[in-house]
N, C-alpha and C positions, 0 to 999 in steps of 0.2 A: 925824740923819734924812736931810740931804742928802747924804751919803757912803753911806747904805745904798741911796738911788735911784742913786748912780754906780752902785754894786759891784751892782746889780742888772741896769742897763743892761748895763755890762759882760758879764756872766754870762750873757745873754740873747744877745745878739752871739755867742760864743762859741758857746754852744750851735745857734745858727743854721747856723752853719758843717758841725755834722758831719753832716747828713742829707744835705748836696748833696756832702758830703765822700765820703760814703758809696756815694750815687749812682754819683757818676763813678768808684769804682772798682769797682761791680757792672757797670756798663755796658763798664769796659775790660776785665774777666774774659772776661764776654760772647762780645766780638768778639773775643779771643785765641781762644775754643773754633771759632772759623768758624761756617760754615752761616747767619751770615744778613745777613738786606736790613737797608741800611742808607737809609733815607730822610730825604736831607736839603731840606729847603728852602730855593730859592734865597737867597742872602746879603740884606741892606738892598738897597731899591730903590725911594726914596721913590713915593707915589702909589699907586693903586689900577689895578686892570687895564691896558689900553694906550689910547694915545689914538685915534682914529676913523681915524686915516690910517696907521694898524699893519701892517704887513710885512715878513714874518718873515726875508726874506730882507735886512731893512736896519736895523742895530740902533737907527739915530739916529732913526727912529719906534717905538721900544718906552722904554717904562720899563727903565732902566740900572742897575746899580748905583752908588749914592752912591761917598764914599771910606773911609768905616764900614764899606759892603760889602764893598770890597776887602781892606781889610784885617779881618775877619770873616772872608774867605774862605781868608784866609791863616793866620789861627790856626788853622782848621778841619783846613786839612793839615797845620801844625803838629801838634796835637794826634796824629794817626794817625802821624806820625815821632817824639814825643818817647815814647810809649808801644807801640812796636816793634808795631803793630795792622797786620796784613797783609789783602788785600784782592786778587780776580783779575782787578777789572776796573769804571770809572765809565763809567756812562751816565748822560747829561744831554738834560732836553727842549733841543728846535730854539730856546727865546727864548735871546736876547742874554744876560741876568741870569744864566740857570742855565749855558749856556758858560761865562762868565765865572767865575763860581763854582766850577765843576770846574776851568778854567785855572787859574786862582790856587790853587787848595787843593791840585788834585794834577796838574796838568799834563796828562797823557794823560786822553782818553775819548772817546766816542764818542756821537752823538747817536740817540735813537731816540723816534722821534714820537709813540709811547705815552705819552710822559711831557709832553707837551706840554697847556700852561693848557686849560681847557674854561668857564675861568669868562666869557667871552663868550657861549657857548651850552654853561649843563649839561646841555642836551640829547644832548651829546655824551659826557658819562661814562661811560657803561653801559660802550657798545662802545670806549674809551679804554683803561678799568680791564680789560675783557677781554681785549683783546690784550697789554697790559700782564702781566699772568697767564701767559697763553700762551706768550708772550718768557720770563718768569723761570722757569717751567716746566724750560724747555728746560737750564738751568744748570747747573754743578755743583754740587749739594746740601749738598759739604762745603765750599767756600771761602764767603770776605763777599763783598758786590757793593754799589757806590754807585749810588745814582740820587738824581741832582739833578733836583727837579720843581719844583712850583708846591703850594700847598696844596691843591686841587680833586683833584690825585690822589692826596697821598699821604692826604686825607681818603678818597677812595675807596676805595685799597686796606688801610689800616689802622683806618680809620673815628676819628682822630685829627685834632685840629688841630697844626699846628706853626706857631712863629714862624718869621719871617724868621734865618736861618741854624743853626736846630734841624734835628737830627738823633731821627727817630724811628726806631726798633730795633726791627727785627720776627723771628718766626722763619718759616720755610716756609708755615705756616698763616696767616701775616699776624698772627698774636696779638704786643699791642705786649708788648716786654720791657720797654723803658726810653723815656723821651726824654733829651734831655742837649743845652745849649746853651754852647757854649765861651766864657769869657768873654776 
């Protein structure tokens, strides 16, 4: 009886494996074909929002990334170099966390304010997610594009939550394809 609850466990284990097995490689098809947003959220950064003396201009008043983030953010662009995923270009919001995230994952990018938290005032998403829109509007249609955010946008524009260093995969219309969290 006891060796049929291993071989069970076991079996079960196993089987667990090929649905994320599966996953990750419907999601690297995916982004081999181009044409879409890729929205990541920024890596680990223990804590909730930022502390009261927050300025954006000074990272040692925001929430950081841990050293989990760091290296989180480093498998991230691992992951896009060990499965040859090409990409024209990352934008990352103005916090410290999502920089840092785009540095370590993939070095170049460029920041754009669109992308930046609203979770201090959601009063602010409408016209956030809009111009956000606007901006990717403007893109090439057929290559991928990263945007490292905060969850407040990439829930606005995909209407998704994501963890901390999840990657949600959208196409042109914002419909999610996939998400996928690199372990």
């Amino acid at each position: 009886m006891q060796v049929r609850s291993i071989i069970f466990v076991c079996l079960l284990s196993i089987a667990s494996f090929f649905p994320a097995f599966a996953n990750e490689q419907k999601i690297i098809k995916d982004l081999k074909e181009g044409g879409k947003l890729i929205l990541i959220r920024h890596s680990e950064a223990p804590g909730t929002g930022d502390p009261a003396n927050f300025n954006l201009n000074d990272c040692k008043t925001q929430r950081n990334l841990s050293a989990e983030g760091i290296e989180q953010a480093k498998r991230l662009g691992d992951f896009f170099i060990k499965n040859n995923i090409s990409f024209e270009k990352v934008y990352s919001s103005e916090y410290c966390r999502c920089k840092d995230t785009a540095r370590y994952a993939f070095k170049n990018f460029e920041t754009f304010s669109g992308l930046n938290s609203t979770f201090a005032d959601p009063s602010k998403t409408p016209a956030y997610i809009k111009r956000t829109k606007e901006f990717i509007e403007k893109l090439d249609k057929s290559k991928n594009y990263i945007f490292v955010a905060h969850h407040t946008t990439i829930e606005g524009l995909a209407s998704t939550f994501a963890n901390s260093g999840e990657m949600v995969i959208v196409d042109r219309s914002y419909k999610v394809i996939g998400t996928f969290k690199v372990n």
